[in-house]
N, C-alpha and C positions, 0 to 999 in steps of 0.2 A: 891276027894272031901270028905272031914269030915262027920260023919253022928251026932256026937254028937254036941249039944250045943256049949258047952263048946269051943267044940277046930272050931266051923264054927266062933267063935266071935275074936277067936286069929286069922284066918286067915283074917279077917278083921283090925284086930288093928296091924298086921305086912305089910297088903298091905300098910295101911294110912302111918306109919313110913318109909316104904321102897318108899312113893313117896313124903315123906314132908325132909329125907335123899337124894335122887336120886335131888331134887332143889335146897338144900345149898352145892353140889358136882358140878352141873352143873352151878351153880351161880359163885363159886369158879375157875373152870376151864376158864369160859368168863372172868372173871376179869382177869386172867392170860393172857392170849391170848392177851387183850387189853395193858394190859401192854407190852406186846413184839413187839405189834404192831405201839403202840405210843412212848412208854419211858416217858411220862410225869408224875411226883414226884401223881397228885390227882388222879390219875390212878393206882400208886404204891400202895397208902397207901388206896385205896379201896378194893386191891386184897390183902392186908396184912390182914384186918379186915375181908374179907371173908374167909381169909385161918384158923384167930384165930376161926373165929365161928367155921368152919368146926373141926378143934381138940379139943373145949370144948362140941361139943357134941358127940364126939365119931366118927364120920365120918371117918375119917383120924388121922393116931399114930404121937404121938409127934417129931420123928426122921422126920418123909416125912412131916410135917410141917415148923420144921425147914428146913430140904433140901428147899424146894419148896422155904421158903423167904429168904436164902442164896444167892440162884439162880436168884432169884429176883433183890436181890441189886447189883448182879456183875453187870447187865445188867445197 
């Protein structure tokens, strides 16, 4: 535990990011799941729009984005 100011307020501002990150990863992963589970096209293209969130804010590298909606459309 931090004793200074400073760094008790970053371990606040990296909890808040590390659980507002950990819901557009797990929001991303159900979309998937649903997609594999259903196959239908408005299923698809919700879990494609949660994978783009997920890579524009850094969550997830460009490569395992595409990977991931690759994988997506073979199915």
């Amino acid at each position: 535990m931090p004793n200074i100011k400073g760094a008790k307020k970053r371990v606040q501002i990296s909890n808040k990011r590390r659980d507002a990150n950990v819901a557009v990863k797990s929001a991303m992963k159900t979309a998937i799941k649903k997609v594999n589970k259903t196959g239908e096209v408005a299923d698809l293209n919700d879990a494609i729009k949660k994978i783009d969130k997920a890579l524009k804010s850094g969550i997830i590298k460009k490569n395992t984005a595409a990977r991931k909606k690759s994988k997506l459309m073979k199915k």
